[in-house]
C-alpha positions in Angstrom: 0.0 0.0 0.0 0.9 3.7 -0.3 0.2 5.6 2.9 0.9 9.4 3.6 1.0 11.0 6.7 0.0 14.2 7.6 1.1 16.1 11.0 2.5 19.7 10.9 4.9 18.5 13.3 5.9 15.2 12.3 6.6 12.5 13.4 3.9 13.6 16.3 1.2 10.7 17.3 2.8 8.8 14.2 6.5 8.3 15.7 6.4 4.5 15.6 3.3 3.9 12.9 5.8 5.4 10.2 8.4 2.8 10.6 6.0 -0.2 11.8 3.8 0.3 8.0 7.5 0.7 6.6 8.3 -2.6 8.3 5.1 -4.2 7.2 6.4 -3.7 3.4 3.9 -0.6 2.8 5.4 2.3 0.7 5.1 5.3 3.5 5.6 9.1 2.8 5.1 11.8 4.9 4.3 15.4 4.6 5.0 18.4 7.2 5.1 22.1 7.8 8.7 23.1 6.2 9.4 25.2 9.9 9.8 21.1 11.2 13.1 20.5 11.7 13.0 16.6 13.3 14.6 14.3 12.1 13.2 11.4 10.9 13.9 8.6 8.5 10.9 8.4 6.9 10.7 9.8 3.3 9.4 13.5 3.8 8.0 16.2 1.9 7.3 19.9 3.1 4.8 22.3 2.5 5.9 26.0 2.8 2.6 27.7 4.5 2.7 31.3 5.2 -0.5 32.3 7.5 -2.2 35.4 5.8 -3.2 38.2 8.9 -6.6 37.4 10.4 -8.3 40.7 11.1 -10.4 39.4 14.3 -12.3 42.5 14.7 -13.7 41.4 11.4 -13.3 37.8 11.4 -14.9 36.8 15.1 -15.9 33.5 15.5 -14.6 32.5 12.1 -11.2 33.5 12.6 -9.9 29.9 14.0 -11.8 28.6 10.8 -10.2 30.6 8.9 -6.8 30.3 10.4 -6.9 26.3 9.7 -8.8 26.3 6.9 -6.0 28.8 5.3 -3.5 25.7 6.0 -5.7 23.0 4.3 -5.9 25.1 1.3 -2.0 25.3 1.6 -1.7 21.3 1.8 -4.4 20.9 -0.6 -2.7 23.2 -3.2 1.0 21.0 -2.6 -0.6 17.8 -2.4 -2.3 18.4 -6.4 0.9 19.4 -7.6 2.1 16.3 -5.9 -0.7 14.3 -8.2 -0.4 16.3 -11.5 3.9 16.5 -11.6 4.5 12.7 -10.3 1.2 10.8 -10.3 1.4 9.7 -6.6 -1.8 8.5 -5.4 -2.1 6.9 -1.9 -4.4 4.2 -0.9 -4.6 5.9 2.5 -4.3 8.9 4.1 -3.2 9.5 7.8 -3.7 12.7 8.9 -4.2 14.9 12.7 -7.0 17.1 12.1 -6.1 19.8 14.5 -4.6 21.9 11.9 -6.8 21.3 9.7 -4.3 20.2 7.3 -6.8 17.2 6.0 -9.6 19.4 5.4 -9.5 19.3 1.6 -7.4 16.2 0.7 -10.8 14.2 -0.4 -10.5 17.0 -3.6 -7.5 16.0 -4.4 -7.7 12.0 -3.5 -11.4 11.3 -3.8 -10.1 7.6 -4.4 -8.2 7.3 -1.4 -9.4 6.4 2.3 -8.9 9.1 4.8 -8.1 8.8 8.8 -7.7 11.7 10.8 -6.5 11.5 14.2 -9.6 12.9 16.1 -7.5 13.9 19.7 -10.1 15.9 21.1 -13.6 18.5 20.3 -14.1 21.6 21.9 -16.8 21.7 24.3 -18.8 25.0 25.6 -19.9 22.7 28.3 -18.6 19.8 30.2 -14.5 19.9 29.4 -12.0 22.8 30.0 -14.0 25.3 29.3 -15.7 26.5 33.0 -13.9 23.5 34.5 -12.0 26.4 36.8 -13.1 29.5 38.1 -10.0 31.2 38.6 -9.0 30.9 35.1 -12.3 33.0 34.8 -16.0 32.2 34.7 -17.5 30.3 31.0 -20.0 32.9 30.1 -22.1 32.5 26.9 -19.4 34.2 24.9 -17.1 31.9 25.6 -19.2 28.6 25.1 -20.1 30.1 21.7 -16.1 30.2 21.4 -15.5 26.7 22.4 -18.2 25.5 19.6 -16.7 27.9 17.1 -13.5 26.1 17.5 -14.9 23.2 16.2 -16.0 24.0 12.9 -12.6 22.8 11.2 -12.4 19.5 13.3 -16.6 18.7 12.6 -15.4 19.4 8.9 -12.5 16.9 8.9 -14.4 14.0 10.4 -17.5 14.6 7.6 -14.9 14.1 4.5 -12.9 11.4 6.7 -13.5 7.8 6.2 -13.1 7.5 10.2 -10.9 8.2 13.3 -8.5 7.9 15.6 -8.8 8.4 19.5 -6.3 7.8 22.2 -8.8 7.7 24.7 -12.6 6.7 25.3 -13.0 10.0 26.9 -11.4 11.9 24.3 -13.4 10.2 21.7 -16.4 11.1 24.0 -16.0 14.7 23.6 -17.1 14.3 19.8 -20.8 14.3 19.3 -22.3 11.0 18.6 -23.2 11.2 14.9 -18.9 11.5 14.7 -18.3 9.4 17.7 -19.5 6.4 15.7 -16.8 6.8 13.2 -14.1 7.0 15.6 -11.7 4.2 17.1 -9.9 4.5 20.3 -6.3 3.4 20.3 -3.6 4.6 22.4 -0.5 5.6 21.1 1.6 3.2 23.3 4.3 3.5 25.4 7.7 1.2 25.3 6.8 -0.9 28.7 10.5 -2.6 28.3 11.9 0.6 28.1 10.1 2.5 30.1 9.8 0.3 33.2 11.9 0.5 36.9 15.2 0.3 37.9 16.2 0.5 41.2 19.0 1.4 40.2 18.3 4.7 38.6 20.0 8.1 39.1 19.7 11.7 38.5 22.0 14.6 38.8 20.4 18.3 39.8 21.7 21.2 37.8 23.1 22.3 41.6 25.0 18.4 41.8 22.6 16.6 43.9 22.4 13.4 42.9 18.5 11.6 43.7 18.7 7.7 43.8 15.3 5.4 43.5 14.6 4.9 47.2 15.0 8.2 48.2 12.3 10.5 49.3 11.6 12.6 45.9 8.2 14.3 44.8 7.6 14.2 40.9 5.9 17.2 38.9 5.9 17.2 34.8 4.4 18.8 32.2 5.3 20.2 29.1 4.7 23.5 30.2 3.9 25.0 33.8 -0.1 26.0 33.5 -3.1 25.7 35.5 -4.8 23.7 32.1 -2.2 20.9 33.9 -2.8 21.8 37.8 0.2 23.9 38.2 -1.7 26.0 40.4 -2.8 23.2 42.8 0.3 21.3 43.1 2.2 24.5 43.8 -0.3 25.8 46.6 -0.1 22.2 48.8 3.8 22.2 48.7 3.8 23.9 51.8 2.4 21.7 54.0 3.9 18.8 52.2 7.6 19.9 52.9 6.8 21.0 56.1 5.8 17.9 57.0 8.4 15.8 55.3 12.1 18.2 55.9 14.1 15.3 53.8 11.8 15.5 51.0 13.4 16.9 47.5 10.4 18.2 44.6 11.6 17.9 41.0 9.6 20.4 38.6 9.4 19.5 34.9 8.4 21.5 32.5 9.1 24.8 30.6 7.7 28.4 30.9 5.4 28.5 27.4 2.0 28.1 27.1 0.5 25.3 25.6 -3.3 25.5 26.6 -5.2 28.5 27.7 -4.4 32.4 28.0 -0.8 33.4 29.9 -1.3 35.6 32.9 -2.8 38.7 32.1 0.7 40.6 33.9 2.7 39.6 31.4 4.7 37.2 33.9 4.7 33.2 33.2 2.3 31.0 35.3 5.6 29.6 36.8 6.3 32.7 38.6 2.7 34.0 39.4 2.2 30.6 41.6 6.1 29.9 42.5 5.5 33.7 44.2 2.5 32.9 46.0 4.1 30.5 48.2 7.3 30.6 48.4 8.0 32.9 51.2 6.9 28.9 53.0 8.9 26.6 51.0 12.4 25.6 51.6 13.6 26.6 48.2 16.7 24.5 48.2 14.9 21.7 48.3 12.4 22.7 45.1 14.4 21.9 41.9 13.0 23.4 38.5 14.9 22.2 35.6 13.1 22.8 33.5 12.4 20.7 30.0 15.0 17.9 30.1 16.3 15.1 27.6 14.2 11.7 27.9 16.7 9.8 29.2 16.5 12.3 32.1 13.0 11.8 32.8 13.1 8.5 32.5 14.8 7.9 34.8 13.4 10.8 37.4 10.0 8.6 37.3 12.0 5.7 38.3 13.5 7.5 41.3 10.2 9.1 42.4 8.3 8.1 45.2 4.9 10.1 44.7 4.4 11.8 41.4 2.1 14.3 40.8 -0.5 14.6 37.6 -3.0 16.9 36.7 -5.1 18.2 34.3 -8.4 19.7 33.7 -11.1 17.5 31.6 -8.4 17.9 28.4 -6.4 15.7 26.4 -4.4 12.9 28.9 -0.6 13.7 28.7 1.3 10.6 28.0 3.8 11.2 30.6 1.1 9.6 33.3 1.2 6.5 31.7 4.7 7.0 31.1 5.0 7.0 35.1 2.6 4.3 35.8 4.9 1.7 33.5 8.3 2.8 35.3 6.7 2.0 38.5 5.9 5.3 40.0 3.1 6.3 42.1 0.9 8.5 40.5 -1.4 10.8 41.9 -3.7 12.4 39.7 -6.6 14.4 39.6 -9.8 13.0 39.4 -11.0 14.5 36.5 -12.4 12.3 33.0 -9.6 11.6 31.4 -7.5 10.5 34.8 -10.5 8.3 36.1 -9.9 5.9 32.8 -6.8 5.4 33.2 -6.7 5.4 37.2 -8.7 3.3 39.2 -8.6 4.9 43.0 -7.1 2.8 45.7 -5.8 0.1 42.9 -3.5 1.3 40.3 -3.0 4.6 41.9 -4.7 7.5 44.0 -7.5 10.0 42.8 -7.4 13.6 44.6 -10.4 16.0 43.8 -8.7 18.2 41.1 -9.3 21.6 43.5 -8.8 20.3 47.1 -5.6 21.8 48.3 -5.4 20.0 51.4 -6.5 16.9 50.0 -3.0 16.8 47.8 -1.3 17.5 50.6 -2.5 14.8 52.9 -2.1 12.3 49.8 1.4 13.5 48.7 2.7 13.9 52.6 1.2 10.2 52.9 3.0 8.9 49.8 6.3 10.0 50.9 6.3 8.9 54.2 5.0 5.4 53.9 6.2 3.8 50.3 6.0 0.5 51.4 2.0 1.4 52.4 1.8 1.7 48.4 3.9 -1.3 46.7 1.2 -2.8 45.5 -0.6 0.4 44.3 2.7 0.7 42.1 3.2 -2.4 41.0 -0.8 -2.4 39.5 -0.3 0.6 38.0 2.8 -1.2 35.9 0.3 -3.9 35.3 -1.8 -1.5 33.5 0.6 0.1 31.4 1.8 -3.4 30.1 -1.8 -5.0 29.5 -3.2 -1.5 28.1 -1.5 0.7 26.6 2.1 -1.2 25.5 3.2 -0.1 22.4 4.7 -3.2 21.0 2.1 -5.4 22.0 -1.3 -3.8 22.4 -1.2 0.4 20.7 1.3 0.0 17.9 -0.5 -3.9 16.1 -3.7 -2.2 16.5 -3.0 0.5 15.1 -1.0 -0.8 11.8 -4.0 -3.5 11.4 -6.6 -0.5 11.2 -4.6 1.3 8.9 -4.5 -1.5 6.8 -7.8 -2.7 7.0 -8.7 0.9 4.8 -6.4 -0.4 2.2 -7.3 -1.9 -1.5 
């Protein structure tokens, strides 16, 4: 088969499908934003795409339509001259719809099937939106916001042949007529490489070395926000390392934002919640470093004893069940997307996403009784292995559904 994948940031979701169709004989290409510099092996084209100005004053609602549909008109216009100068034709299409990069490839493939991952649908109601009132109350302006976000993602699944969810929730969030089309399949985590080692170590930026055993508190994100329970976490450190003086926190994650507005100061949520409390932490014991090489946090989750995961009712990060396979004990919020993956008391513990003193108690708890949780850790490896292992479970799956849109 031919195959083309489609992901302004490629490799993306499709890291390990690329190679594994490659492997399984099929002919795979793949096309990207030419601002992508990763490396990959797989063949590659790039679309140059140059975003025209959106006037918003003008544009309102329509402007995130128009802002995606801009770039499917841009892929559109590559893949034809793709078609008329070389004659390439793919039995299937791969594509994220996020971008809305596969909004118009049925015009220039009508003949070929089309997949779009399908990672998550806005919501006015019942998600992110109005999930926290700090971040603002969800009046009717901005539920008719959240649905005018969706106009480009309703438009990819209607031309698709189906889609691709990670997560029942996530595929939840569609509405039902589009929920039917969709298939939920994990991407998959490495279990045999991601798994624990007791003897696992990590050096500090300041030299301090943390060895599995040792009394560390885990916190990772991509980015420091409250969309990911920066907030919380940050306000029931206090009590936490007053209560436990030997205990070292390790902060992952950088100082962008990757969902939601930045602080309206014009600081970075890092600082506006690091300042709230720190005149009652012991800073030398509350390391920030910030985005670090995998091998790195790797190997932090296999030396922490409690770690940390939030997020509001939004896309599940895969570093949870990154954490959950190297043995860790994860804490998470009990929000949607948490709750499927977590079941409270037996792969993990569940904390109410806004209870300050409840993540203390839990986190204070953690760290000074691990052997109270062994079992709680060693479930929680069960489930990554069972559910959600790449090589096994996600990545066969996966490749079989692909090729069951083929000729």
């Amino acid at each position: 088969m031919k195959i083309l994948l489609v992901h302004q940031n490629f490799p993306g979701q499709f890291l390990h499908l690329a190679p594994e169709l490659a492997k399984r004989g099929h002919e795979v290409l793949a096309l990207t934003d030419a601002v992508n510099k990763k490396e990959t092996n797989t063949r590659t084209l790039r679309y140059r795409h140059e975003a025209p100005t959106v006037d918003a004053t003008m544009s309102r609602l329509g402007r995130n339509y128009t802002t995606q549909s801009d770039r499917g008109v841009t892929v559109a216009r590559c893949c034809l001259r793709l078609r008329q100068e070389t004659g390439y034709v793919p039995d299937v299409i791969v594509g994220h719809s996020g971008w809305g990069e596969t909004l118009f490839l049925k015009e220039v493939w009508p003949e070929a099937k089309l997949i779009v991952y399908a990672e998550f649908y806005y919501r006015g109601r019942g998600a992110d939106v109005g999930f926290d009132s700090e971040a603002g109350d969800a009046g009717f302006d901005q539920v008719l916001i959240a649905q005018g976000r969706t106009a480009h993602l309703g438009q990819a699944m209607l031309h698709a042949d189906a889609g691709v969810s990670p997560t029942e929730w996530q595929a939840s969030t569609y509405p039902p007529a589009l929920r039917r089309m969709i298939e939920v399949i994990f991407d998959g985590v490495d279990t045999k490489a991601v798994r624990p080692d007791p003897t696992a170590t990590v050096t500090l930026p300041d030299g301090h070395v943390l060895c599995a055993g040792d009394e560390v508190l885990t916190f990772v994100n991509r980015n420091l926000e409250p969309y990911r329970g920066y907030h919380t976490f940050m306000r029931a450190l206090p009590d936490v390392m007053a209560a436990r003086p030997q205990a070292q926190v390790v902060i992952v994650g950088g100082d962008e934002v990757s969902y939601g507005p930045p602080p309206k100061d014009g600081r970075r949520w890092k600082d506006v919640y690091l300042d709230e409390v720190k005149d009652r932490l012991d800073l030398s014991r509350v390391h920030f470093i910030g985005k670090v090489p995998y091998p790195t946090f790797l190997n932090l989750l296999q030396v922490s004893r409690a770690h940390a995961y939030l997020t509001y009712p939004f896309v599940l990060s895969w570093s949870m069940v990154e954490a959950m396979s190297a043995g860790a004990l994860v804490i998470g919020s009990d929000t949607a997307p948490v709750r499927e993956v977590i079941r409270d008391g037996e792969n993990g513990l569940l904390v109410d996403f806004f209870d300050i003193a409840g993540w203390s108690r839990a986190m204070t708890h953690a760290l000074a009784e691990p052997a109270r949780y062994h079992a709680l850790r060693d479930a929680a490896r069960q489930t990554a292995v069972a559910r959600y292992d790449l090589r096994t479970v996600c990545l066969p799956r996966m490749a079989a559904y692909v090729e069951g849109f083929g000729p």
